[in-house]
C-alpha positions in Angstrom: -90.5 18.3 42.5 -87.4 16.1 41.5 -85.6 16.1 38.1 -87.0 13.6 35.8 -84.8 10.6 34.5 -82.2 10.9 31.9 -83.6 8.2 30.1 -88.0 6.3 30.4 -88.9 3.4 28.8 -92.9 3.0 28.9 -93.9 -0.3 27.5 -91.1 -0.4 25.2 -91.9 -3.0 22.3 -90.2 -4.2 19.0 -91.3 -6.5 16.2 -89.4 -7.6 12.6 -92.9 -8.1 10.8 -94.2 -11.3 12.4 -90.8 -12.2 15.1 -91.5 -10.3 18.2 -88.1 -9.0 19.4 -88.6 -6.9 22.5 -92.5 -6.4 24.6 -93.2 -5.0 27.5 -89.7 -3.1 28.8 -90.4 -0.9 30.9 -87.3 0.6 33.4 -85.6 4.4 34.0 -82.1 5.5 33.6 -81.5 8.1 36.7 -78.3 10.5 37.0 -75.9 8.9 39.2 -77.3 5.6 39.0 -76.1 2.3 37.1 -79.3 0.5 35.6 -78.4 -3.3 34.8 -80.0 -4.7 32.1 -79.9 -8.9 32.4 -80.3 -11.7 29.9 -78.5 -14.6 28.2 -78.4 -14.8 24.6 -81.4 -14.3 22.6 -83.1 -12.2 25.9 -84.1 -8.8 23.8 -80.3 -7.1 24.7 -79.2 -6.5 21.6 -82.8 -5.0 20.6 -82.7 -3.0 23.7 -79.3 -1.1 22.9 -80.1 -0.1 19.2 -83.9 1.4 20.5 -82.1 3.3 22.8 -79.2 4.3 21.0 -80.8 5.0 18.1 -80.1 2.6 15.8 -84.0 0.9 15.2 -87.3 2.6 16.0 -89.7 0.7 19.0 -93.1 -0.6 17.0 -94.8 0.5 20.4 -94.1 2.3 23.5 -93.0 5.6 24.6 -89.3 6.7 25.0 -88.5 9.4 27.0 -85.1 11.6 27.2 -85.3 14.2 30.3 -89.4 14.2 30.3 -89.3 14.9 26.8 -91.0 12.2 24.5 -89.0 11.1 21.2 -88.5 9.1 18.5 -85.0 8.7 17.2 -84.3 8.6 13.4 -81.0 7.6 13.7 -78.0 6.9 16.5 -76.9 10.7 15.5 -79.9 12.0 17.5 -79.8 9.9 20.3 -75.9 11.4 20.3 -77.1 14.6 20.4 -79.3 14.4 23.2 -76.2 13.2 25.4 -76.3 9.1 24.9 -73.3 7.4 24.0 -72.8 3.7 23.5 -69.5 1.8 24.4 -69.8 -1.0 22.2 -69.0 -4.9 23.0 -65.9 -5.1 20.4 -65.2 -0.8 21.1 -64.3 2.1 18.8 -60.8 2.0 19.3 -57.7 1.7 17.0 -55.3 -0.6 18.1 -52.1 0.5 16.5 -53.3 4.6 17.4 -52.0 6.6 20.6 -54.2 6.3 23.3 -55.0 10.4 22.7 -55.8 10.0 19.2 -58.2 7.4 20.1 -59.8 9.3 22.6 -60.4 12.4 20.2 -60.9 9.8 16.5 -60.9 13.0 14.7 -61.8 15.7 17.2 -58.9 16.9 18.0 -58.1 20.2 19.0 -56.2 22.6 17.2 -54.4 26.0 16.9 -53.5 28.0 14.4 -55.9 29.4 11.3 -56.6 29.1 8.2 -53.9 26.8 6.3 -51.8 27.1 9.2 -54.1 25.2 11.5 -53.2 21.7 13.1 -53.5 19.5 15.0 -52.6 21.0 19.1 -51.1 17.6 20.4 -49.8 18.8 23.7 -53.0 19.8 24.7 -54.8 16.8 23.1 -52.5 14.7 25.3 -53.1 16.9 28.3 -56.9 16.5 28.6 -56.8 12.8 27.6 -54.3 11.8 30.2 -56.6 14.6 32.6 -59.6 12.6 31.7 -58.2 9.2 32.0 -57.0 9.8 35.6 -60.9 10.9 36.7 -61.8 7.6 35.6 -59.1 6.3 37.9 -56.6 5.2 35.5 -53.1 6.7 35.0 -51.5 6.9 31.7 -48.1 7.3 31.7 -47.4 8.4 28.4 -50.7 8.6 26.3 -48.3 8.3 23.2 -48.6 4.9 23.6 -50.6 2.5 21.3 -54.1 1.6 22.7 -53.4 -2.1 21.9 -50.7 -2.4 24.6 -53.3 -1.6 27.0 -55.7 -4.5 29.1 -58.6 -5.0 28.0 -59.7 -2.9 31.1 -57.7 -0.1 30.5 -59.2 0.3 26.6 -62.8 -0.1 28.2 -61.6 3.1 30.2 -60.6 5.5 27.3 -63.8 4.2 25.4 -66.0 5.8 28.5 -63.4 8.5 29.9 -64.2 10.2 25.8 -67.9 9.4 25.8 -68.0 11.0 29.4 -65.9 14.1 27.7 -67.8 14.5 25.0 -71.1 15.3 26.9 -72.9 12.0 27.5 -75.2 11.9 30.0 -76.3 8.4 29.2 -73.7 5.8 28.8 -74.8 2.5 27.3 -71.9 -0.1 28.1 -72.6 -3.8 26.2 -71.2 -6.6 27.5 -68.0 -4.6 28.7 -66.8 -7.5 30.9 -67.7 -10.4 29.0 -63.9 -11.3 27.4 -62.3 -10.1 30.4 -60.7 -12.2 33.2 -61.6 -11.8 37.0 -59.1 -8.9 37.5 -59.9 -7.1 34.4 -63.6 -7.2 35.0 -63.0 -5.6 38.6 -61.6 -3.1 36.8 -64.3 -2.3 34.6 -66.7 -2.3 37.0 -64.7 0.4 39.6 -64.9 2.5 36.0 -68.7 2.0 35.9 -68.6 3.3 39.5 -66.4 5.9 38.7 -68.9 6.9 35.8 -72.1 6.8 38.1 -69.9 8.9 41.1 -69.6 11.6 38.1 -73.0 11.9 37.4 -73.9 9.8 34.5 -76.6 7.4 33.9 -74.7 3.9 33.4 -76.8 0.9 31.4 -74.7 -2.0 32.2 -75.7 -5.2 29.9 -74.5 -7.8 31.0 -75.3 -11.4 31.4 -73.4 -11.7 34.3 -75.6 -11.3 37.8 -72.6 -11.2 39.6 -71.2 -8.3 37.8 -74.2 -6.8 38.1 -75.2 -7.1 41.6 -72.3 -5.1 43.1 -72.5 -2.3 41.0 -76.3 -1.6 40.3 -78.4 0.4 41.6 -81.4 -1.2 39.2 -81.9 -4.3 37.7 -84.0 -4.9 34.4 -84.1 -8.9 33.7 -85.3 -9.8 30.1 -86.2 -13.4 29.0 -86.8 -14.0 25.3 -87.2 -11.0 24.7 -89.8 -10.1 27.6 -89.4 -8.2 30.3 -89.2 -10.3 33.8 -89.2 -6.8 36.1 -87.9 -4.2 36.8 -86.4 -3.5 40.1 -84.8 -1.2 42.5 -82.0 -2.5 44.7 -83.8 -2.8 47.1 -86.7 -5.0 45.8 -84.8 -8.3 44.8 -81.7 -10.0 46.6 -78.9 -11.2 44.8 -80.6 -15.0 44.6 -83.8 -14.1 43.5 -82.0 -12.3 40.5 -80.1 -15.2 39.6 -83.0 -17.6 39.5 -85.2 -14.6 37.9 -82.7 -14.4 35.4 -82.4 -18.2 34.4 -85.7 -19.2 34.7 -86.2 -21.3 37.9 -87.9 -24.0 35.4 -85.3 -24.2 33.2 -82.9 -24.8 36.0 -85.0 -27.5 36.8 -85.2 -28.9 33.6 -81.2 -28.9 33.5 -80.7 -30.2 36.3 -83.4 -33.6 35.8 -81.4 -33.7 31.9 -77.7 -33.7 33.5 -78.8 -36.2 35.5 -80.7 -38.9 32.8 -77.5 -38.2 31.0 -74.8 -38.6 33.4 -76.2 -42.5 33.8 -73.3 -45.1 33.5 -70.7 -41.8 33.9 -69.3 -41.6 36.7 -67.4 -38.2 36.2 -70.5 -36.7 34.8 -72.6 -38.1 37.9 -70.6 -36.6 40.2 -71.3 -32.9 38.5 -74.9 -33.5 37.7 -75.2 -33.9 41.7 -73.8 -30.6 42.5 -75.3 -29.2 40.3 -78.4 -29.8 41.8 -77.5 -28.8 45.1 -76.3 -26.0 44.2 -79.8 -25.4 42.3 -81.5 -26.1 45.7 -79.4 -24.6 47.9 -80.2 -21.4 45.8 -84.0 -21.8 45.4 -84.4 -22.4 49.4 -81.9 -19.0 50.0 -84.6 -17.8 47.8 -87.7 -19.1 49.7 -85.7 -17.6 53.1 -85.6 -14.3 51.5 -89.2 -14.4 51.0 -90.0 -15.2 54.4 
């Protein structure tokens, strides 16, 4: 019999009295796997991470943490049980050592009584120990976090959840003010993370950040869910056009065109714009075949 998930969602729902925020989620979070979670702004992300993180209660639905059914009272208890959340603007200290920030007031120590402090040299040890499994070496962790890429600070932010026992790691957004380069690097961390054992959430709204690294894909839409698949149910395409709503494509598409009347400039993007829209939705009718 196999290990259950680290992490069920069974018909996950959320409403604010009358506003329905989330219905419907339904997905698993497995050791050693990266489950994406996909949606533009407005899809049910946001909602998503603070069910799961503890931060609001779901209105319906069952959440599951190792086979075990609960109901979190607060992001405390979902801590407890192992998930940590890497938050879109981080909990890092700019002008702080890149060790203080990874232990923000965990420190070890030595000594007793009034004679106990802070034991830097070994605070310094595992950080720069637990920096370099995520890949990254830190040449002197002395140095202030905000001289590091953006990359690089998305790296002590999940080398210290990883150390401090998650199991689950929740990453939002975690490439989405980052350049090309910098994004490749977050995403050989999320492998990294995965290759050590953990169940990665990756939102994102990017497909093509997604697609490399997961291993599941959840789409959300207005806050609904629009599946949930494994790898290998769904090509890259049909996640793309999944994700952005093949109608509202469409209806882009015909409005770049009425508008781009008289303008020559924005003629000449409206068309490939829509060949690129049906380039993609016959890849997608290939696929199918």
């Amino acid at each position: 019999m196999s290990d259950p998930a680290l992490l069920e969602l069974d018909n996950i729902s959320k409403y604010y009295g009358n506003i329905i925020a989330l219905t419907g989620v339904t997905t698993s979070v497995n050791a050693g796997e990266v489950t994406c979670v996909l949606g533009d702004n407005g899809a049910g992300k946001s909602t998503f991470i603070k069910i799961i993180a503890g931060a609001h209660q779901q209105s319906e639905g069952t959440l599951r943490v190792e086979g075990q059914e609960v109901m979190f009272d607060s992001p405390r208890d979902a801590l407890e049980l192992g998930i940590a959340t890497v938050y879109q603007d981080l909990a890092v200290v700019p002008l702080m050592s890149v060790w203080r920030n990874f232990f923000l007031g965990a420190e070890p120590t030595r000594g007793w009584g009034p004679f106990r402090r802070v034991d830097q040299e070994k605070a310094s040890g595992i950080a720069k120990d637990e920096m370099a499994k995520m890949g990254i070496d830190i040449r002197d962790t002395e140095q202030a976090v905000g001289t590091l890429s953006g990359g690089e600070r998305q790296s002590v932010a999940i080398a210290r959840a990883a150390y401090f026992g998650a199991k689950v790691l929740i990453l939002d957004e975690p490439t989405s003010a980052l350049g090309v380069k910098q994004s490749g690097v977050v995403l050989k961390y999320i492998i990294e993370a995965r290759n050590r054992g953990l169940g990665v959430i990756f939102i994102t709204h990017n497909p093509n950040h997604a697609w490399p690294v997961g291993d599941r894909f959840l789409i959300l839409n207005r806050g609904k869910s629009m599946g949930n698949f494994a790898k290998d149910e769904i090509t890259r395409d049909e996640l793309i056009m999944m994700m952005a709503g093949g109608a509202e494509l469409e209806e882009l598409t015909k409005e770049l065109e009425a508008a781009s009347a008289g303008d020559e400039s924005l003629a000449h993007l409206a068309e490939e714009f829509a060949e690129e829209f049906h380039e993609l939705e016959e890849r997608v009718e290939d696929d199918d075949h």
